[in-house]
C-alpha positions in Angstrom: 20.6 19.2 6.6 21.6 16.1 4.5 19.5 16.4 1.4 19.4 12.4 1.0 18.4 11.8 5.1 14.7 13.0 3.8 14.7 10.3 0.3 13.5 7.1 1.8 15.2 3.7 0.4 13.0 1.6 -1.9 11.5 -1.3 -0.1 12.3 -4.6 -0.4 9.7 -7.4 -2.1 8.8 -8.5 1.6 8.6 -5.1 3.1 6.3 -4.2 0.1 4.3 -7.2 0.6 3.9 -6.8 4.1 2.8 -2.9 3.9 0.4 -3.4 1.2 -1.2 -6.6 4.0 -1.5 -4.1 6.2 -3.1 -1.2 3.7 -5.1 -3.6 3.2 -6.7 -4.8 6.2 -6.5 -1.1 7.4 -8.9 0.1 4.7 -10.7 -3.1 3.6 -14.2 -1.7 4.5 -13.4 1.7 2.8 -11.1 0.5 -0.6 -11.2 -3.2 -0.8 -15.0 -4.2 0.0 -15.2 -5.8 -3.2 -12.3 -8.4 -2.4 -12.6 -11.1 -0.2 -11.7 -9.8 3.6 -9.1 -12.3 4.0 -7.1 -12.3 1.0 -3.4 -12.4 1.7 -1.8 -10.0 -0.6 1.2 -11.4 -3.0 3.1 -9.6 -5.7 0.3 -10.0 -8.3 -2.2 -8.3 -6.0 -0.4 -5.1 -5.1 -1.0 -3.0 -8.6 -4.7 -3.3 -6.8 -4.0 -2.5 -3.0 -2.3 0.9 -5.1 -5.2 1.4 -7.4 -7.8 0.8 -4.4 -5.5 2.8 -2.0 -5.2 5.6 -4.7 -9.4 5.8 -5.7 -11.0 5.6 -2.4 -8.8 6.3 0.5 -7.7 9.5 2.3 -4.6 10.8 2.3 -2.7 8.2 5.1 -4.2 6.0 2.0 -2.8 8.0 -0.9 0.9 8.4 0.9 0.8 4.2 1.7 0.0 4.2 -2.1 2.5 6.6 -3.2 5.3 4.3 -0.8 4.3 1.1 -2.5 5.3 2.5 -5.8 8.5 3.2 -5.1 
């Protein structure tokens, strides 16, 4: 097997932005009850989606997390 196939590309600004939107509405109630429940998630926001993500999800969460960082 191609060793490379299994290493993912990094993601884009926009595809970044739009999985850490999704993270967030996903696990609002569970990681992100302090923030407001409609807050739409730009580049200065997604250091805390991660740290939320990280500290009070499960692991789906923690692997959305882990992606993000790349």
């Amino acid at each position: 097997m191609n060793e490379t196939a299994s290493i993912s590309r990094p993601l884009t600004t926009p595809e970044r932005l739009a999985l850490a939107q999704q993270a967030f509405q996903r696990f609002h109630s569970r990681c992100f009850w302090f923030m407001r429940e409609d807050l739409l998630v730009g580049e200065e926001d997604i250091e805390a989606v991660i740290h939320g993500l990280r500290a009070h999800g499960n692991r789906e969460a923690f692997l959305i997390a882990a992606r993000l960082c790349r």
